[in-house]
MARTI-160709 format. One record per atom (N, C-alpha, C, O, CB): x, y, z; residue in three letters; chain. Coordinates in steps of 0.05 Angstrom, whole numbers. Glycine has a CB too. Example, Ala and Ser with C-alpha at 12.3 -4.5 7.8 and 13.67 -1.06 7.14 Angstrom:
[[264, -114, 156], Ala, A]
[[246, -90, 156], Ala, A]
[[264, -66, 156], Ala, A]
[[285, -66, 169], Ala, A]
[[226, -89, 181], Ala, A]
[[257, -45, 142], Ser, A]
[[273, -21, 143], Ser, A]
[[258, 1, 157], Ser, A]
[[268, 23, 161], Ser, A]
[[282, -12, 114], Ser, A]
//
This chain:
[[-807, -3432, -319], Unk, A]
[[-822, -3451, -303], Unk, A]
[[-803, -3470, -289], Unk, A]
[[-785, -3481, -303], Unk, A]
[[-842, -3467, -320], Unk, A]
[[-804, -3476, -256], Unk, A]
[[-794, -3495, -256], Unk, A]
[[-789, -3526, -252], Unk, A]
[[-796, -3535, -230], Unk, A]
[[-788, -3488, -252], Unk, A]
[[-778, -3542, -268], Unk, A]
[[-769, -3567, -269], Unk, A]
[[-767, -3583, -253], Unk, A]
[[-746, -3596, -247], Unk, A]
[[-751, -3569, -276], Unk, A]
[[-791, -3586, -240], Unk, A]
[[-790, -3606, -208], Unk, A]
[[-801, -3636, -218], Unk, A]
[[-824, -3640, -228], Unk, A]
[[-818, -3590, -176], Unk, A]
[[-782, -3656, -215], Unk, A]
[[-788, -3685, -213], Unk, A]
[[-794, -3693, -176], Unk, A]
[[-787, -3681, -156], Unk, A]
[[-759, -3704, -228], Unk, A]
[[-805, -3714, -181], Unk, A]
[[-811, -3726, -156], Unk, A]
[[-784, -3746, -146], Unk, A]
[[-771, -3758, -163], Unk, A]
[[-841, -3744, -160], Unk, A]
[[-778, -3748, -113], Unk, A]
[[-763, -3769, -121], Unk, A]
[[-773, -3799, -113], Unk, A]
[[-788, -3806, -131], Unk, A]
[[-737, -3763, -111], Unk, A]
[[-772, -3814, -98], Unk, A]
[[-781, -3829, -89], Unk, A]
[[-805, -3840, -69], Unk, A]
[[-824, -3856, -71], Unk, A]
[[-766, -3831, -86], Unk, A]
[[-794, -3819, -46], Unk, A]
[[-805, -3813, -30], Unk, A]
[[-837, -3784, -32], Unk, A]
[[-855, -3775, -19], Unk, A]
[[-781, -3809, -16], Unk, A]
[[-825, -3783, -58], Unk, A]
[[-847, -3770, -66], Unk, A]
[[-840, -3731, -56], Unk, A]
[[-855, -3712, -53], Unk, A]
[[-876, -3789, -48], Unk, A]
[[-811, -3736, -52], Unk, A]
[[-805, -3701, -40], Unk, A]
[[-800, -3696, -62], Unk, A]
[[-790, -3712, -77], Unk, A]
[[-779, -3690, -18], Unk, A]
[[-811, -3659, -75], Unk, A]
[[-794, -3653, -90], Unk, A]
[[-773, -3642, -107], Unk, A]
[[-768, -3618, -102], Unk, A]
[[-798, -3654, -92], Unk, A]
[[-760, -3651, -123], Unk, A]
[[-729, -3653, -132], Unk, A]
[[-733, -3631, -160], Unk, A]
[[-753, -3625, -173], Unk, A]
[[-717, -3693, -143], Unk, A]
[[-700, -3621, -165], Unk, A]
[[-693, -3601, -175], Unk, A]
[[-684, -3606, -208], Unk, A]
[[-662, -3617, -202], Unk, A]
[[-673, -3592, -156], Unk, A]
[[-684, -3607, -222], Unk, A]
[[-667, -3610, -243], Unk, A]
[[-636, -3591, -252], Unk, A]
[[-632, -3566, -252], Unk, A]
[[-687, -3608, -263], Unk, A]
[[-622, -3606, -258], Unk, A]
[[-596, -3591, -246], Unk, A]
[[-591, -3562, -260], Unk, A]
[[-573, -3547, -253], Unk, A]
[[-566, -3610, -250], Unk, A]
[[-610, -3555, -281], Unk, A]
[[-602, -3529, -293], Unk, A]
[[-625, -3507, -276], Unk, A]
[[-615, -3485, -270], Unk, A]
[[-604, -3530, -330], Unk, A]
[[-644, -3510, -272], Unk, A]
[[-667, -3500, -246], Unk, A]
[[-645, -3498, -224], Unk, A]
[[-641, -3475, -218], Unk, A]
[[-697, -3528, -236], Unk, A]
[[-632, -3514, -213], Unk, A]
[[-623, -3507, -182], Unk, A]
[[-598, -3494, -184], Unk, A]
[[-592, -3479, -165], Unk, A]
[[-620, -3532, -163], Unk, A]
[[-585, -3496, -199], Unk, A]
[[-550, -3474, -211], Unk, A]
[[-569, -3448, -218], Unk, A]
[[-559, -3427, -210], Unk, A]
[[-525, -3489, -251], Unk, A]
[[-591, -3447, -231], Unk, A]
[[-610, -3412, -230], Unk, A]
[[-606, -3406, -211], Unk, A]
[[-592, -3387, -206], Unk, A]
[[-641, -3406, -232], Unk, A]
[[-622, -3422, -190], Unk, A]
[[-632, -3408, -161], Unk, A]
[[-606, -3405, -146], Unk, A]
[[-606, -3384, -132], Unk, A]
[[-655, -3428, -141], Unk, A]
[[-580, -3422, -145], Unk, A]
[[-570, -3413, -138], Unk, A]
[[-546, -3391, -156], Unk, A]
[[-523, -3385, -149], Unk, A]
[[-568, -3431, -124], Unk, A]
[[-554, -3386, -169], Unk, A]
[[-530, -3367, -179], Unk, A]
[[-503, -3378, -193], Unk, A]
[[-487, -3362, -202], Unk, A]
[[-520, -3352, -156], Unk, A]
[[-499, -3412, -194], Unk, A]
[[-477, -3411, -207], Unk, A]
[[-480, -3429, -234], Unk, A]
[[-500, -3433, -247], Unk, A]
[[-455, -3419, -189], Unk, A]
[[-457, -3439, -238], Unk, A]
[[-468, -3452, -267], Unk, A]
[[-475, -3485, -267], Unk, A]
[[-476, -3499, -247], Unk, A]
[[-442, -3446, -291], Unk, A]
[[-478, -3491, -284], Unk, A]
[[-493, -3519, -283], Unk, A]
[[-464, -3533, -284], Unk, A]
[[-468, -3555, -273], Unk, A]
[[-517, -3527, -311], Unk, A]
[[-448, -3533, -288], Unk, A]
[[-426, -3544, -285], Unk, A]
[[-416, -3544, -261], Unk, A]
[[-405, -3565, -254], Unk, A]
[[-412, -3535, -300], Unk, A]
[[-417, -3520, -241], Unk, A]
[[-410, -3519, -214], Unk, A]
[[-425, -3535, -192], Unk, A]
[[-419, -3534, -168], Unk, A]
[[-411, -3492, -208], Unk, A]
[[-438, -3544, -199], Unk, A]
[[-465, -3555, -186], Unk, A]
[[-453, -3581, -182], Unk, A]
[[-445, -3590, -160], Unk, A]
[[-494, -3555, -204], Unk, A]
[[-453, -3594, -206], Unk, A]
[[-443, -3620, -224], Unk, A]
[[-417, -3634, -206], Unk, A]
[[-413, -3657, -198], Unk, A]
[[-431, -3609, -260], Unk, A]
[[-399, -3601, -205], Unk, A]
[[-374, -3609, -194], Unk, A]
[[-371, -3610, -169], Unk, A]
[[-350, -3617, -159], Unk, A]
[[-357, -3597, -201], Unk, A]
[[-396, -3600, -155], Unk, A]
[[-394, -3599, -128], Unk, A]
[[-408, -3629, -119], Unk, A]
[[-406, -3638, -95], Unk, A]
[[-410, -3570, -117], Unk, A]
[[-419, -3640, -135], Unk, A]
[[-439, -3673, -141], Unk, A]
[[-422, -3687, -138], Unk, A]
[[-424, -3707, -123], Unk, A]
[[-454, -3682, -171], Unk, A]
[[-403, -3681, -152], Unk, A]
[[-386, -3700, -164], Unk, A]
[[-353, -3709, -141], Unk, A]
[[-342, -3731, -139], Unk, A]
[[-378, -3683, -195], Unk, A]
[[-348, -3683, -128], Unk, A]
[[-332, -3681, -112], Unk, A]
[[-337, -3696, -82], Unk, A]
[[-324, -3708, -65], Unk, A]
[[-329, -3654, -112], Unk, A]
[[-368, -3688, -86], Unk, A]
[[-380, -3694, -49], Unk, A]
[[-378, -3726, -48], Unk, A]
[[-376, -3742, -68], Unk, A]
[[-423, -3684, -41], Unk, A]
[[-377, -3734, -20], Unk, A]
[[-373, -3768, -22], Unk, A]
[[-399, -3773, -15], Unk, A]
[[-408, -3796, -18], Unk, A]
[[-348, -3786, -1], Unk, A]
[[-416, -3751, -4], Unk, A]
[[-446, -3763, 2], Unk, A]
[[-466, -3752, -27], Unk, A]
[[-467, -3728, -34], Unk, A]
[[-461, -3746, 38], Unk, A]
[[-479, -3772, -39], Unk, A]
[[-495, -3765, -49], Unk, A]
[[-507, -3746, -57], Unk, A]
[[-530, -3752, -50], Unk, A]
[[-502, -3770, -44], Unk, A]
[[-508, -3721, -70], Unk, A]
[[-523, -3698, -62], Unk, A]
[[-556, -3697, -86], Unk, A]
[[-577, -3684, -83], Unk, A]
[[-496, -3668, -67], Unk, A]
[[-550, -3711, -103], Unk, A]
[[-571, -3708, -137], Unk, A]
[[-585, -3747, -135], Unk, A]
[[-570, -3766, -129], Unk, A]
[[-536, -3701, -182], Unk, A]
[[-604, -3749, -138], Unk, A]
[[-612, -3770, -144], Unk, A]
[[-605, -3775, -172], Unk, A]
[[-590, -3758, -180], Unk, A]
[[-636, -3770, -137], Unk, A]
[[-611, -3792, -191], Unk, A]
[[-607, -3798, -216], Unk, A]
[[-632, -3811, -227], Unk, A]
[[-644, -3828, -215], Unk, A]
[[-584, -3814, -218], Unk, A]
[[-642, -3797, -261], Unk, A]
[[-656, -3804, -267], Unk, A]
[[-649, -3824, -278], Unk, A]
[[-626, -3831, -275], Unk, A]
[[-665, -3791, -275], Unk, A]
[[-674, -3847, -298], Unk, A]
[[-666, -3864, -309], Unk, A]
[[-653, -3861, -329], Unk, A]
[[-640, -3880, -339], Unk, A]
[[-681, -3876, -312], Unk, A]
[[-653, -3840, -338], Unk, A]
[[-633, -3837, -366], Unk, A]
[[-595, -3821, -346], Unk, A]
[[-572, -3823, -354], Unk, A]
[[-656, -3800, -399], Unk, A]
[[-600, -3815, -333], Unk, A]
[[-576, -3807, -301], Unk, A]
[[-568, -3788, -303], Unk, A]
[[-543, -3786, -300], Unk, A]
[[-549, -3820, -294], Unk, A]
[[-586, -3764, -309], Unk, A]
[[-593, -3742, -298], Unk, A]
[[-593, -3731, -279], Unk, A]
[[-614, -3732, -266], Unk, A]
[[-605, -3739, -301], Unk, A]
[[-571, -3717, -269], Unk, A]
[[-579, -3713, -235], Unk, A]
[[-600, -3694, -228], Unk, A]
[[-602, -3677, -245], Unk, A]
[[-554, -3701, -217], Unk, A]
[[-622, -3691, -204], Unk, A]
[[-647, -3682, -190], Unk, A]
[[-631, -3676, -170], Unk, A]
[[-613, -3692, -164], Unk, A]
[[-672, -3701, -184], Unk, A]
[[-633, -3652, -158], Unk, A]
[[-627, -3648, -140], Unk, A]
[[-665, -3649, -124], Unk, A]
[[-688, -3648, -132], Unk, A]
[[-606, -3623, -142], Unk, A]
[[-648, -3652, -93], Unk, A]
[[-668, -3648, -73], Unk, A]
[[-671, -3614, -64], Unk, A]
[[-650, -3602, -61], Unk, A]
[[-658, -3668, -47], Unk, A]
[[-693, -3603, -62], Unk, A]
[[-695, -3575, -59], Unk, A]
[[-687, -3574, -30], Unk, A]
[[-681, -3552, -22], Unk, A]
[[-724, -3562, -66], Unk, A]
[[-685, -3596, -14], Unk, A]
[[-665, -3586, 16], Unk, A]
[[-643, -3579, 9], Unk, A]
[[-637, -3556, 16], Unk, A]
[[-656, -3608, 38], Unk, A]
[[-625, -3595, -6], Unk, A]
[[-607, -3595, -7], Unk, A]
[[-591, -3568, -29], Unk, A]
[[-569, -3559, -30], Unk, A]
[[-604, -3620, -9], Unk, A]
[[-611, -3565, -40], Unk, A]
[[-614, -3536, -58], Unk, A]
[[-606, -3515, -41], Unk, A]
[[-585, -3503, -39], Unk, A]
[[-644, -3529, -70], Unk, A]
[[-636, -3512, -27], Unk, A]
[[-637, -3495, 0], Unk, A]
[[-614, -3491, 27], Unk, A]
[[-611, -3472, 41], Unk, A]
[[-660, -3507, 13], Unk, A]
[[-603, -3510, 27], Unk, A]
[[-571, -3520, 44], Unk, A]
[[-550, -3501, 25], Unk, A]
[[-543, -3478, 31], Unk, A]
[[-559, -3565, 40], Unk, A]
[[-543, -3516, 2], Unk, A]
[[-534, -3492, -20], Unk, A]
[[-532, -3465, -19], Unk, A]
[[-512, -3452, -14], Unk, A]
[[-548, -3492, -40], Unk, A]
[[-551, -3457, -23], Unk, A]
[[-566, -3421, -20], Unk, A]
[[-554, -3413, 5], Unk, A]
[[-540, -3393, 7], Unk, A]
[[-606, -3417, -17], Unk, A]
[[-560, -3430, 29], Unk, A]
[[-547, -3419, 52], Unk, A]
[[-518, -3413, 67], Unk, A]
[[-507, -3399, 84], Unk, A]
[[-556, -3430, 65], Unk, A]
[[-515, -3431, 50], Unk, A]
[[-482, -3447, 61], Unk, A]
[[-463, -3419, 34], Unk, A]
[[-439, -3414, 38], Unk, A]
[[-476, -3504, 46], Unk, A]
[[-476, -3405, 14], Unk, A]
[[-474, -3389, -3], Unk, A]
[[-470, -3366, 13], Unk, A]
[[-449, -3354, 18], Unk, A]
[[-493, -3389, -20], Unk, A]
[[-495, -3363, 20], Unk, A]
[[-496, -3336, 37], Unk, A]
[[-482, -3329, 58], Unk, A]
[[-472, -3307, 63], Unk, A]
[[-516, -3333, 47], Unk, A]
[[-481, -3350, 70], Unk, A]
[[-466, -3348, 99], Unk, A]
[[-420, -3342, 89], Unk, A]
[[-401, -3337, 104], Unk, A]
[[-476, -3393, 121], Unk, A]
[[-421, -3345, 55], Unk, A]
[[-395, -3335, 51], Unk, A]
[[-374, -3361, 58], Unk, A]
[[-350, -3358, 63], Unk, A]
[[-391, -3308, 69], Unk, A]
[[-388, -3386, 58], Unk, A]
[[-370, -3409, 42], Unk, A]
[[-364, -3410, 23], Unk, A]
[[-374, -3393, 8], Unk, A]
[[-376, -3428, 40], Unk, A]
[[-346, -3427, 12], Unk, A]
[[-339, -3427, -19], Unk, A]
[[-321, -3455, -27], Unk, A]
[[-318, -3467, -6], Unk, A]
[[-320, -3398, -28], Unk, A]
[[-316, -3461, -36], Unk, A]
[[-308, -3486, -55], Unk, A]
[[-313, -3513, -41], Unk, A]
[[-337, -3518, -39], Unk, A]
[[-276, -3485, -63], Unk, A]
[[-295, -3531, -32], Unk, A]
[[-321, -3557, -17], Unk, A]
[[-340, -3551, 8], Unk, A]
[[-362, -3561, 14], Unk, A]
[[-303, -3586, -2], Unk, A]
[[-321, -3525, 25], Unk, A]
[[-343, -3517, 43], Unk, A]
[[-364, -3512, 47], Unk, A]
[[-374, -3510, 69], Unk, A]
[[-343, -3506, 48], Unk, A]
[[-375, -3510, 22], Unk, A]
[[-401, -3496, 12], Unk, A]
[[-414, -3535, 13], Unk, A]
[[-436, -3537, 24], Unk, A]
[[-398, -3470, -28], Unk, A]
[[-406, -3556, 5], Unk, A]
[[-425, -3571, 0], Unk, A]
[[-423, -3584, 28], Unk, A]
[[-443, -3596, 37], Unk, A]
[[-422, -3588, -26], Unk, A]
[[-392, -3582, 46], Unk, A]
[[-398, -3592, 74], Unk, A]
[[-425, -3576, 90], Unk, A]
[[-444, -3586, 101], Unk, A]
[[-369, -3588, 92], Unk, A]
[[-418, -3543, 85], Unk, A]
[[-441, -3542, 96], Unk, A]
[[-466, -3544, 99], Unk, A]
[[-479, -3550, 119], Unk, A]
[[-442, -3534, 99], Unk, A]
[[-474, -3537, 68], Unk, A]
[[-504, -3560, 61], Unk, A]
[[-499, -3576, 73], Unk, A]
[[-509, -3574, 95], Unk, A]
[[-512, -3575, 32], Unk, A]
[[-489, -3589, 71], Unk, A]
[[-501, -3622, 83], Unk, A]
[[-515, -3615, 114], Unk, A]
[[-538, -3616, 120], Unk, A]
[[-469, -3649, 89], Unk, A]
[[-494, -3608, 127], Unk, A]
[[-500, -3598, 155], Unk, A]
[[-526, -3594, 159], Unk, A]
[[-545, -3607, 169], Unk, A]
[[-487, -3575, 162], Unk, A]
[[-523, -3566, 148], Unk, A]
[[-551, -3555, 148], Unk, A]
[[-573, -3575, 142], Unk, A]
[[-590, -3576, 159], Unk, A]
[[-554, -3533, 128], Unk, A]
[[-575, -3589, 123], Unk, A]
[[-602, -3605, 120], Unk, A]
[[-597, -3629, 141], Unk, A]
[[-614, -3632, 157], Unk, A]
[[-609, -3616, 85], Unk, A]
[[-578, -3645, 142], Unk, A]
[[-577, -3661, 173], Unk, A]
[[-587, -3653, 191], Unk, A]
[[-597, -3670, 206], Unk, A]
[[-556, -3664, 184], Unk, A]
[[-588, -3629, 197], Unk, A]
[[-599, -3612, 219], Unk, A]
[[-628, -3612, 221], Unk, A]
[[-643, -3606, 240], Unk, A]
[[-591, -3585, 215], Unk, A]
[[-632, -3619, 199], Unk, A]
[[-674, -3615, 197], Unk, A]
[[-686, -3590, 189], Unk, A]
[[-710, -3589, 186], Unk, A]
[[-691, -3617, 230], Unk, A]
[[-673, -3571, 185], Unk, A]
[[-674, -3554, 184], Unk, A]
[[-694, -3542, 157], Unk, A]
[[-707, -3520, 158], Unk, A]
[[-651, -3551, 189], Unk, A]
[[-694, -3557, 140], Unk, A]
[[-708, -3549, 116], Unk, A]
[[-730, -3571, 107], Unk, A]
[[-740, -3579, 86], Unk, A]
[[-688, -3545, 94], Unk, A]
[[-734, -3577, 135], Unk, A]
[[-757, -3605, 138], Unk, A]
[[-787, -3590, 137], Unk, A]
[[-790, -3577, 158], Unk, A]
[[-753, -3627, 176], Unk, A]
[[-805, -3587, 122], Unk, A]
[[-822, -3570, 109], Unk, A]
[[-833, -3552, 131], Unk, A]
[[-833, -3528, 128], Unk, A]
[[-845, -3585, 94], Unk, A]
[[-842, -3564, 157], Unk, A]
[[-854, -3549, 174], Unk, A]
[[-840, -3532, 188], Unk, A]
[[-847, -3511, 197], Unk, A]
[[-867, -3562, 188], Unk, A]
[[-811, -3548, 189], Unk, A]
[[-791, -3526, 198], Unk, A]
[[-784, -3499, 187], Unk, A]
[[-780, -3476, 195], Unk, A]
[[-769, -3537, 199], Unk, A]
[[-783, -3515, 159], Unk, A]
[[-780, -3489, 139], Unk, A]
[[-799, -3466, 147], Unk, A]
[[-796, -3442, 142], Unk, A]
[[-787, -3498, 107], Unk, A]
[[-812, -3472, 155], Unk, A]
[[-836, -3448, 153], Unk, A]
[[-839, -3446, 183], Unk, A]
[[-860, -3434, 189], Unk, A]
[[-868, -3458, 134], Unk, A]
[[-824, -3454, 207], Unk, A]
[[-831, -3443, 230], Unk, A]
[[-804, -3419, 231], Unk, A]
[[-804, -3397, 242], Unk, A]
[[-834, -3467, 256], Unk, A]
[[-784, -3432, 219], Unk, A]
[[-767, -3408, 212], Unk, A]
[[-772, -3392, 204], Unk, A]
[[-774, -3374, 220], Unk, A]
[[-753, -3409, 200], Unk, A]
[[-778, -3386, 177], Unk, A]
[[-786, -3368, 161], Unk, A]
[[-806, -3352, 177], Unk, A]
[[-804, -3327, 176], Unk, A]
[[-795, -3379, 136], Unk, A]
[[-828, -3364, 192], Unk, A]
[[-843, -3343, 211], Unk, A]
[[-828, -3333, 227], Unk, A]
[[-826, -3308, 223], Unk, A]
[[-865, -3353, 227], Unk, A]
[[-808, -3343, 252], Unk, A]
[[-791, -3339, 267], Unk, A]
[[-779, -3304, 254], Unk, A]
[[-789, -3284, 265], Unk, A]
[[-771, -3367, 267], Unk, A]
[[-760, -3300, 232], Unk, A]
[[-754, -3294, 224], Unk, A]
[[-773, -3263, 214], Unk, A]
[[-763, -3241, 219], Unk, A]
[[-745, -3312, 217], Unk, A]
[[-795, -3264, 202], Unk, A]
[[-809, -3242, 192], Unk, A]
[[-814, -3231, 221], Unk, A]
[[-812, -3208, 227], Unk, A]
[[-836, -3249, 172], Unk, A]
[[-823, -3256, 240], Unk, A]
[[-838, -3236, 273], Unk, A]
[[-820, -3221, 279], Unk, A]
[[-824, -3197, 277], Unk, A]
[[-846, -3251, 305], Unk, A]
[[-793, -3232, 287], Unk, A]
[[-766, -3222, 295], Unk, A]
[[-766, -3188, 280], Unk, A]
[[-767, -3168, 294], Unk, A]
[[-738, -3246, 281], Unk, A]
[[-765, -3188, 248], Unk, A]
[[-758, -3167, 231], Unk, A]
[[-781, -3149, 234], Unk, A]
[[-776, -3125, 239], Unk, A]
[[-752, -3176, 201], Unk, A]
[[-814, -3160, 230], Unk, A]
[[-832, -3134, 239], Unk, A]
[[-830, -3123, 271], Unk, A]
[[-831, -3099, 276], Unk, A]
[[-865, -3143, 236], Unk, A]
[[-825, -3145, 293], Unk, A]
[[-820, -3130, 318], Unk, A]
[[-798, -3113, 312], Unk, A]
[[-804, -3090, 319], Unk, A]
[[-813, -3149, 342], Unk, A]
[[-774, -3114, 301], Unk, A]
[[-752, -3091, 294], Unk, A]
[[-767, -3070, 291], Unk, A]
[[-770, -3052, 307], Unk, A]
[[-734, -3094, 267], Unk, A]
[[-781, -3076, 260], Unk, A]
[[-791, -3042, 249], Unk, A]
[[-820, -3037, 263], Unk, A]
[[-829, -3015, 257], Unk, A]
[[-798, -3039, 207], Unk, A]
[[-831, -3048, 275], Unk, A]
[[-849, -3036, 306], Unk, A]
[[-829, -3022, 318], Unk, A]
[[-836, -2999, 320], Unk, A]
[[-861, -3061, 332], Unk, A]
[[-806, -3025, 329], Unk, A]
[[-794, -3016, 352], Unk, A]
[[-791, -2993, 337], Unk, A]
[[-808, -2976, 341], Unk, A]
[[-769, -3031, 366], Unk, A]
[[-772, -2989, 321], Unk, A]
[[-766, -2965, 295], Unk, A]
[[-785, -2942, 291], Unk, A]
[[-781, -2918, 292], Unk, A]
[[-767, -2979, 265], Unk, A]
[[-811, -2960, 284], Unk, A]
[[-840, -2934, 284], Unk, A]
[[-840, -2922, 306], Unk, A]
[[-840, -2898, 306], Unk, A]
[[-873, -2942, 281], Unk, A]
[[-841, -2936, 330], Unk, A]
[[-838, -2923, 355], Unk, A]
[[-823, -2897, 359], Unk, A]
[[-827, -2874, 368], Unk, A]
[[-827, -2941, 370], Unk, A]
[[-808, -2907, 352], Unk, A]
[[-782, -2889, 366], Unk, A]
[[-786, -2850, 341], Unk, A]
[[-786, -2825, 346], Unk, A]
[[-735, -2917, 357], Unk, A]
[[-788, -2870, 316], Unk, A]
[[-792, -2846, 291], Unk, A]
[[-818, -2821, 305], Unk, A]
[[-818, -2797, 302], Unk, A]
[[-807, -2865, 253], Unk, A]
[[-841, -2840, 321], Unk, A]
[[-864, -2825, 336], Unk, A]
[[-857, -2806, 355], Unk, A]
[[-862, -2782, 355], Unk, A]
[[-881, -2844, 350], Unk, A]
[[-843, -2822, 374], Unk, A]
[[-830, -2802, 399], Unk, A]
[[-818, -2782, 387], Unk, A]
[[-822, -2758, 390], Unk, A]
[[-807, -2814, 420], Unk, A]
[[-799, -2796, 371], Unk, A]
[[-788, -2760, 357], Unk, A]
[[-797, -2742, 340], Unk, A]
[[-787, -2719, 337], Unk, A]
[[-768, -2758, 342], Unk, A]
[[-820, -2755, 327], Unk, A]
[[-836, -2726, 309], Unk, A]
[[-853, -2722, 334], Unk, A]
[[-852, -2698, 334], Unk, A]
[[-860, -2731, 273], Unk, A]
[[-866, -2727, 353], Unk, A]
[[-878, -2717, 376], Unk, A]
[[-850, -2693, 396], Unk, A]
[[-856, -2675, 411], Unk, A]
[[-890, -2750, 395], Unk, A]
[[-834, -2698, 391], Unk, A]
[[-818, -2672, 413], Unk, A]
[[-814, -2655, 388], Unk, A]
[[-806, -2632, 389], Unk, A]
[[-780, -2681, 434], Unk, A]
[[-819, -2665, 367], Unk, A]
[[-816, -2638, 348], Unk, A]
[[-799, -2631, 332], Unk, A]
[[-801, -2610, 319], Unk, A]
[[-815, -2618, 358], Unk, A]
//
């Protein structure tokens, strides 16, 4: 299950062993990437627990994928969520963007698989 606190603003936040899952590394790497960054990245609970923000999770995951690695990886999060980019509605005009883009592909694909079992 996962471990979502609210933060202030009422967006919601990660608990730091939930967001080192999703992203694949360890809860320590997370910590140290927290700890290294000069911007903020984890809110703190009252007992000072860090929450991460699921943008900034999501920034993470990307800045992962795209084959950053050691502070690069948290410069580019940042970026990325500066950008707006994982601002909820965005999130999801992307994410549509993205599936239309990939079914127009495999439309084009069926097409073409048609023409050629049609010549035989």
């Amino acid at each position: 299950m996962t471990a979502v606190v609210q933060s202030g603003d009422g967006s919601p936040m990660l608990k730091t062993g939930e967001a080192a899952r999703l992203l694949h590394v360890s809860a320590n790497t997370l910590r140290s990437w927290e700890r290294r960054s000069r911007v903020p990245m984890a809110a703190r609970s009252d007992g000072g627990h860090r929450n991460f923000d699921r943008r900034v999770v999501a920034g993470l995951r990307d800045a992962l994928q795209e084959g950053y690695v050691g502070d690069r990886v948290v410069t580019r999060a940042l970026e990325l969520v500066a950008s707006g980019r994982y601002d909820e509605p965005e999130v999801l005009r992307v994410r549509l963007t993205a599936v239309e883009r990939e079914l127009g592909r495999l439309a084009a694909e069926i097409r073409i698989m048609r023409a050629e079992l049609r010549r035989g």
